[in-house]
Structures are given as structure tokens and as C-alpha cells.
N, C-alpha and C positions, 0 to 999 in steps of 0.2 A: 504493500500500500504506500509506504512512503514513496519506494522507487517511482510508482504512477505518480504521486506528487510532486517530484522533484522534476519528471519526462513534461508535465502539463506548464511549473513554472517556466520551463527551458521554453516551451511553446509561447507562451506567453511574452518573453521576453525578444521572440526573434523578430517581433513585430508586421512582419508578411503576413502571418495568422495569427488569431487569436483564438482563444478557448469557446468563447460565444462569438459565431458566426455574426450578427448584426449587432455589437457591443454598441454602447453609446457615442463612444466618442468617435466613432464612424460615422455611429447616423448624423451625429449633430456636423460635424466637419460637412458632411454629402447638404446636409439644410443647409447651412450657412452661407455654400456657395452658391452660384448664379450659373455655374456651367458643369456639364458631367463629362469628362474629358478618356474619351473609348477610344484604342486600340485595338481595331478592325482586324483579326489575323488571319479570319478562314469566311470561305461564302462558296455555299454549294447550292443550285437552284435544281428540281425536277421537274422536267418538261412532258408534261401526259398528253396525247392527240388521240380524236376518236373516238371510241366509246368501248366499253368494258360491260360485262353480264351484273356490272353494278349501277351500268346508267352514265353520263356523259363525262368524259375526263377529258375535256379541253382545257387547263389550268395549269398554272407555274405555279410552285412552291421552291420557297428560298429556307436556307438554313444560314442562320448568321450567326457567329463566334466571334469575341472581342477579349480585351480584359482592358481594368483598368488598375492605375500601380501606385495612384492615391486616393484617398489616403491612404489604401496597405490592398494588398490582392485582392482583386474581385473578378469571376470569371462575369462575363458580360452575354446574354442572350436578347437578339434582335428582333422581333417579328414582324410583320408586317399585316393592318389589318383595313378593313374599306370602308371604314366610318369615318364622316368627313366633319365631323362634329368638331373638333380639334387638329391638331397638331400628330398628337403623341403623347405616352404615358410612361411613366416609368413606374416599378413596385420592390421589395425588395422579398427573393425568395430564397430557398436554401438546397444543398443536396446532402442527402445523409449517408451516414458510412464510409466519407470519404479518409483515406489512409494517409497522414503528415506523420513524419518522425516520428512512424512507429505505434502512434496512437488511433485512434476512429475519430475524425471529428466533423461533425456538421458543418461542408463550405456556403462560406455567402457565393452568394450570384445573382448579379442585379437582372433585372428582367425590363425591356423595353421597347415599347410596340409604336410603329408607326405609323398612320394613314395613309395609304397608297393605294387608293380603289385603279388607278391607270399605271400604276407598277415603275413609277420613274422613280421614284425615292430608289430602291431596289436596283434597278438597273445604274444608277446612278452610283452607287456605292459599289456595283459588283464592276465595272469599267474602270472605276477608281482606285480598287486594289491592285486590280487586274495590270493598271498601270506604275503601279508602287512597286507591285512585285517584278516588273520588268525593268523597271528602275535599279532595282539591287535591294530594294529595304522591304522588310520583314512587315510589317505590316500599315496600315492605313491610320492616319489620327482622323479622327473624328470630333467634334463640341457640338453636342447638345445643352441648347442653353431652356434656362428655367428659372421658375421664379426663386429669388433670395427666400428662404424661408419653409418654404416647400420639403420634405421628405423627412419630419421627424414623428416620431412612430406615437401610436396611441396606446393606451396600457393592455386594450386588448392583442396587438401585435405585439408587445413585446413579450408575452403572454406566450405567447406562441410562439416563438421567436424568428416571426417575417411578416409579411405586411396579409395579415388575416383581414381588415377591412379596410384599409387604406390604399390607393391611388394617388399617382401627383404627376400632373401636369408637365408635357415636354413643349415648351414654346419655337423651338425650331433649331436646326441644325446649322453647320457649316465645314467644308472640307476642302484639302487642298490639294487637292491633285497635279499631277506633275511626270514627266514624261521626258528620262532621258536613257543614251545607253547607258548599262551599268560601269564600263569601262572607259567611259568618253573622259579625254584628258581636261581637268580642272580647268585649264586656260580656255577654254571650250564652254564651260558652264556660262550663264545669266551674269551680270557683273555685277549683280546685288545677292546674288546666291552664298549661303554659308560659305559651304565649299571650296569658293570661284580662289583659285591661286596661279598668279605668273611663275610661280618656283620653276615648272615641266616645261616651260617655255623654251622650243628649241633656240638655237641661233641662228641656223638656217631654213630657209624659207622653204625647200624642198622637202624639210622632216615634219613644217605640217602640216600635212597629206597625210603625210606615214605616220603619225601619228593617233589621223582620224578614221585611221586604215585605209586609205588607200594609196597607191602608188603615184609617185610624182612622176606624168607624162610632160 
């Protein structure tokens, strides 16, 4: 028993996770802020044509995976839904059983659904990655913004420990897509780009071509 004690404080203190999936000083950090700042890392869509002995399967369904890394790990789930009432919601839920350093513990996982009854929100974010990962980098950022105040839990959710009757409001999104090769020489980038460096800069005028891969005719 103590040894469990001692594996839970160790958890506790590594601050990625903690012992309670939706602790307070998450939620209250996640209200306080104006924006929920996602790491887009996977997007899988299925495309059904036709019809099936169950009746018409003309529809896309998207599967979307993120995370975000503050205030401390959160796996992120996307959905996307055709009520145009709003924006977007967000809620907070959990997965149980999950395996950390040897112990069981219940992950948080924020949960967050979009309005996209014409499927561009969607398509928009799947081109987006699509484009990052052809970039070289690993995943998409994403900010969804919202209201200051928004997402601190009610006693009956913490009750339970995820949002049992609460909902809150996603006021709208923004992302930055971008689109180069992975190996394109730095002197080559945008001249306001992180990146952008004269360091690679040949001296002769014939190396850059070859640089950009192709050969100086």
C-alpha cells in the first residue's frame, strides 16, 4: 500500500498527468482562458457511396485526433455535427483504464464538436494537415476561441468526474496553414518566416538551382 502511495505521489508530481483526470486547477486555467489551443495530429475520413441492405450510405464521416500540452496533456476529440444553431461546443470527458507509470488511471480528453452541415470546417482542416505534414511538421495548430469564463464545472460534474450536465460554447476557430518542401533551403523561405536564414546562402549563382534541386542549365 504505501509502495501505491508513493507510484501515485510520483504521478502526481510529473505534472503531464495527474491522479484526477479533470482536477481543478485545469479546469479553472481551461475557464480563464479565451482560446483552447489543439494540436491536430491524425484525421481519417470514410467515404460510403450507394446503398447497403441497411438503406442509403451516401455520407463522409471524419475521425479527428489532437492533443493539447497546456495546461498539462489532454488527448483532444473532434466531431463534427449539422446544427447550425452555433459555432461549436466543447465538454470535458474521460477514458478509463488507461495504463501511466504502471498504474490504471482515468485520462482526461476534451471533447469538441463543430457545425458543418456542408462539410468545409472538415475538409478545411483535413487539407490543412495534409499540408503541414508535407511540410515536415508533425502536426496542425489549431485556436479555438471562447468565451473568458466558460468551462468551469458544476458540483454535479465534478461528481462524476467530467462534464455530466455541462456544455460551453466554441465561438470560432483559426489556423495557419502553410505549404513548403520539407527540405527547401532556409534562404528560400518567406522573409518574415521563423526559419528564413542567409547562413546556406551559396556564393555562386549557379548553386542556387542546385540547391533548389535542380541543375544549372
Amino acid at each position: 500500500m504505501m509502495f501505491f502511495k508513493r507510484r501515485k505521489a510520483k504521478l502526481l508530481k510529473l505534472g503531464t498527468l495527474r491522479e484526477i483526470a479533470w482536477d481543478d486547477r485545469t479546469v479553472e486555467r481551461i475557464a480563464q482562458n479565451d482560446q483552447l489551443n489543439v494540436r491536430i495530429t491524425h484525421m481519417s475520413k470514410t467515404v460510403s457511396l450507394g446503398r447497403s441492405q441497411y438503406g442509403d450510405r451516401n455520407r463522409m464521416e471524419w475521425e479527428v485526433h489532437g492533443v493539447m500540452t497546456f495546461p498539462k496533456f489532454i488527448p483532444v476529440e473532434i466531431t463534427f455535427e449539422s446544427d447550425d444553431e452555433q459555432f461549436g461546443g466543447f465538454f470535458y470527458n474521460t477514458w478509463d483504464n488507461q495504463e501511466f507509470n504502471g498504474l490504471n488511471i482515468e485520462l482526461p480528453c476534451l471533447n469538441i464538436w463543430l457545425s458543418d452541415g456542408d462539410g468545409r470546417k472538415a475538409e478545411l482542416l483535413y487539407s490543412a494537415l495534409r499540408d503541414a505534414i508535407t511540410s515536415g511538421n508533425k502536426y496542425l495548430d489549431v485556436r479555438f476561441w471562447k468565451n473568458k469564463g466558460d468551462g468551469l464545472m458544476t458540483q454535479a460534474d465534478k461528481k462524476e468526474g467530467y462534464s455530466y450536465e455541462s456544455r460551453y460554447p466554441i465561438l470560432g476557430m483559426v489556423t495557419w496553414p502553410g505549404l513548403h518542401a520539407e527540405r527547401l533551403p532556409k534562404w528560400a523561405l518567406p522573409l518574415g518566416y521563423w526559419d528564413f536564414s542567409l547562413n546556406t546562402l551559396p556564393m555562386q549563382i549557379s548553386d542556387l538551382e542546385r540547391q533548389l534541386g535542380k541543375d544549372w542549365r
